[in-house]
C-alpha positions as a Markdown table, in Angstrom:
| # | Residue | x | y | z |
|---|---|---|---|---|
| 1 | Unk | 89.1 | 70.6 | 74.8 |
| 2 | Unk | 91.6 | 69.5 | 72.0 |
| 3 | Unk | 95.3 | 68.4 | 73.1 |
| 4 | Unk | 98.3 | 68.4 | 70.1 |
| 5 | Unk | 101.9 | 67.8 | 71.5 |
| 6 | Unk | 104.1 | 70.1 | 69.5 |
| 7 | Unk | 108.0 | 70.8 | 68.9 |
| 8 | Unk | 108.9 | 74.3 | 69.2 |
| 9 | Unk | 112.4 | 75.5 | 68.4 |
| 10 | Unk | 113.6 | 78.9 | 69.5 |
| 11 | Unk | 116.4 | 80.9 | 68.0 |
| 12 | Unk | 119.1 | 82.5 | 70.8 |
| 13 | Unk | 117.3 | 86.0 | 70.6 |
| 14 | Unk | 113.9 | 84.8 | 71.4 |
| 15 | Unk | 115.4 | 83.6 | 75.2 |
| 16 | Unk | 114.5 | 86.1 | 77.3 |
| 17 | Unk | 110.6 | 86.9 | 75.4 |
| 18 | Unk | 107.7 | 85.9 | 77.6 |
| 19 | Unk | 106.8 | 83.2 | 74.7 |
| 20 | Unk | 105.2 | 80.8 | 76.3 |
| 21 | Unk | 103.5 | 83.1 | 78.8 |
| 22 | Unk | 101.8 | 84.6 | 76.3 |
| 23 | Unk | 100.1 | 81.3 | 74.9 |
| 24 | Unk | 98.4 | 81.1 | 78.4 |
| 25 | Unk | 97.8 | 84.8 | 78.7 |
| 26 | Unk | 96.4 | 85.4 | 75.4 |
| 27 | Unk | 95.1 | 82.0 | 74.4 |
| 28 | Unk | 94.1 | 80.6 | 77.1 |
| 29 | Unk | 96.5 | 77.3 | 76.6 |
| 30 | Unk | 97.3 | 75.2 | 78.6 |
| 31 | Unk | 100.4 | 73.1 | 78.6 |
| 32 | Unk | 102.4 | 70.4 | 79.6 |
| 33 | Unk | 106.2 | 70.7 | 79.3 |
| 34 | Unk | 107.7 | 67.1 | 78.1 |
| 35 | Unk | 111.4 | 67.9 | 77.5 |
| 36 | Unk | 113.5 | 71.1 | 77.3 |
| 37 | Unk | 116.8 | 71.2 | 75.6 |
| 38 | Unk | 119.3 | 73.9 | 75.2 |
| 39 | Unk | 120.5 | 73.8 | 71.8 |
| 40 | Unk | 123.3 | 75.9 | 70.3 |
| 41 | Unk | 122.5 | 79.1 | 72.5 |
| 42 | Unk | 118.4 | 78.8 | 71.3 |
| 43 | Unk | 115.8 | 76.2 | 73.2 |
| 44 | Unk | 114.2 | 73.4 | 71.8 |
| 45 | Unk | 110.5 | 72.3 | 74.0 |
| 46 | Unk | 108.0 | 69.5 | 73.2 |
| 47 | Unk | 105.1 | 70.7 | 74.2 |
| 48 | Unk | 101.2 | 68.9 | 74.7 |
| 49 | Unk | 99.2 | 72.0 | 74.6 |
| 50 | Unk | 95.6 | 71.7 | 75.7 |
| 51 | Unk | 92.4 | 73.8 | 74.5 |
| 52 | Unk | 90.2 | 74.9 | 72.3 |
| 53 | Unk | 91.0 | 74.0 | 69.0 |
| 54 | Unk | 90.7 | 77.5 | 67.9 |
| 55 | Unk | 92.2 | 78.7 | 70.7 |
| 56 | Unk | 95.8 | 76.3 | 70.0 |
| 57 | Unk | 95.8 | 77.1 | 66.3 |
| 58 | Unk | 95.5 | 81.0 | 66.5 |
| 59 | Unk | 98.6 | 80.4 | 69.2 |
| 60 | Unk | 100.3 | 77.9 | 67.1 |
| 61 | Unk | 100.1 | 80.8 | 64.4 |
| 62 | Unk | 101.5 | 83.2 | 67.2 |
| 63 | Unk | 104.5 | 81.1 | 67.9 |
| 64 | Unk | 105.2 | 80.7 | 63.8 |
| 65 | Unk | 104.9 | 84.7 | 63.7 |
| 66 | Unk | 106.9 | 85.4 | 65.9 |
| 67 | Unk | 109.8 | 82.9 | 63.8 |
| 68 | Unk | 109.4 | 79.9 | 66.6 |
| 69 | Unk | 109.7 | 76.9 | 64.6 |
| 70 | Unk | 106.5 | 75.2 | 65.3 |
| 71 | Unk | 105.8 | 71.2 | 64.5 |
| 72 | Unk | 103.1 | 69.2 | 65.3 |
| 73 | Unk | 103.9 | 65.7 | 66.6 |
| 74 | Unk | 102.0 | 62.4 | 66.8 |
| 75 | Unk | 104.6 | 60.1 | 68.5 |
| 76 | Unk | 108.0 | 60.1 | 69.7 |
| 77 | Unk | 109.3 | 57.1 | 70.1 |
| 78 | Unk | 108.3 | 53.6 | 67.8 |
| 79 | Unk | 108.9 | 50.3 | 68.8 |
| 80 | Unk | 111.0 | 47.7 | 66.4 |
| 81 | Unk | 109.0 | 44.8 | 66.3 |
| 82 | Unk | 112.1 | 42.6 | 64.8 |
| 83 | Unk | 114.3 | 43.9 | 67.2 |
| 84 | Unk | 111.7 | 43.5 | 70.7 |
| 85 | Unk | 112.1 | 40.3 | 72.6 |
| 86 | Unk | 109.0 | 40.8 | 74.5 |
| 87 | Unk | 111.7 | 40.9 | 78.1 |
| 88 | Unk | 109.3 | 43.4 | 79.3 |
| 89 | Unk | 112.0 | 45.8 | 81.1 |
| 90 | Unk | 110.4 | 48.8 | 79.4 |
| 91 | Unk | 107.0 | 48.3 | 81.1 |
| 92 | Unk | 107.9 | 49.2 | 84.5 |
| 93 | Unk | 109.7 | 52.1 | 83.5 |
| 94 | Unk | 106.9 | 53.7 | 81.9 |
| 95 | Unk | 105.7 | 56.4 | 84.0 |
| 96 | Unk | 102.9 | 57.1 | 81.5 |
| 97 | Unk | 101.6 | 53.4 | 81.0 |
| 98 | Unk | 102.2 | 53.8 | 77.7 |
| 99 | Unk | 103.8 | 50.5 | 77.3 |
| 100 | Unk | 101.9 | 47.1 | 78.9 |
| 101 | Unk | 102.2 | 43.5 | 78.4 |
| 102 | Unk | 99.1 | 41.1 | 76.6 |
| 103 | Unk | 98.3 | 38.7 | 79.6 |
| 104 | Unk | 97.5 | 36.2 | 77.1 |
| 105 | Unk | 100.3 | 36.5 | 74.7 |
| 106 | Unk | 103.1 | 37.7 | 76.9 |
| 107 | Unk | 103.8 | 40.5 | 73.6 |
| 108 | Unk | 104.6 | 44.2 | 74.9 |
| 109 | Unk | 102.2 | 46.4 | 73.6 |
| 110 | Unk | 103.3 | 50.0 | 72.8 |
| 111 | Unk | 100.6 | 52.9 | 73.0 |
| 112 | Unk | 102.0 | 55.7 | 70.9 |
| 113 | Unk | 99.0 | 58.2 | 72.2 |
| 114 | Unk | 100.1 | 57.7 | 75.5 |
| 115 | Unk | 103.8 | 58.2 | 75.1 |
| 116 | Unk | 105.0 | 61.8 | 76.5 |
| 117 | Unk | 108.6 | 61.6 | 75.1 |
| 118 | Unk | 110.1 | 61.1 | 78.5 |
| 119 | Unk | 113.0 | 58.6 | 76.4 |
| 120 | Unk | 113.4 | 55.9 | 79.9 |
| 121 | Unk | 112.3 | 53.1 | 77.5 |
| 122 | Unk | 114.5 | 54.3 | 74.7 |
| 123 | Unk | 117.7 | 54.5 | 77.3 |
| 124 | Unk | 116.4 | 51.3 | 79.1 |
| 125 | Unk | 115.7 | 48.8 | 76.4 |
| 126 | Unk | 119.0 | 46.6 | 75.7 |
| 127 | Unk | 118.3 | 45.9 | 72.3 |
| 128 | Unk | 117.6 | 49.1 | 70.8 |
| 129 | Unk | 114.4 | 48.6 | 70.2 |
| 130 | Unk | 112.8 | 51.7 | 71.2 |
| 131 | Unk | 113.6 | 54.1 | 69.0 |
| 132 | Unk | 113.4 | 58.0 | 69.1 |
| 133 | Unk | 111.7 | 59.5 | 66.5 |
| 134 | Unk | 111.4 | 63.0 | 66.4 |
């Protein structure tokens, strides 16, 4: 099993089609749902679909057919070294553990393959130094 974490944008006409039902039904995908906007009467969803790697590119394909705009995305958020003073307040807000502290050098360490998009760091850090990227 292959897992890709994608940004889909729908246009206001696409609301009420069965999209994302059909990426279970048809391709047996499964996926996680990390944020949901409503943009401008259309939807925008970041995605982490799961299966075979067939299997998510044939639905990928699907989504782009059917006009979804489709982007794959490899992080979300980056971390501004120069900016970071290491105060740790991002850590325990984490609910992924995508962001830990080096025992030995006190230095946050920022795991961008972990990171779902959730934004608590961004919001939390007083600095700025979590940044959104996407």
């Amino acid at each position: 099993m292959v897992k890709k974490k994608v940004k889909l944008k729908f246009v206001p006409e696409q609301a009420n089609e069965p999209i994302t039902y059909v990426l279970v039904k048809d391709y047996n995908l499964r996926f996680n749902i990390l944020q949901a906007r409503i943009v401008d009467g259309g939807g925008k969803l970041l995605l982490e679909v799961e299966g075979e790697e067939k299997c998510i590119a044939a639905g990928l394909k699907y989504l782009k057919d059917c006009g979804v705009g489709v982007k794959e995305v490899f992080d979300f958020v980056a971390k501004d070294e120069e900016k970071c003073t290491n105060c740790g307040l991002c850590v325990s807000i984490c609910p992924a553990e995508a962001i830990d502290v080096d025992r030995d050098t006190w230095v946050v360490k920022f795991n961008t393959e972990k990171c779902i998009g959730c934004l608590m760091c961004v919001e939390a850090c007083p600095l700025n130094a979590m940044v959104l990227k996407i």
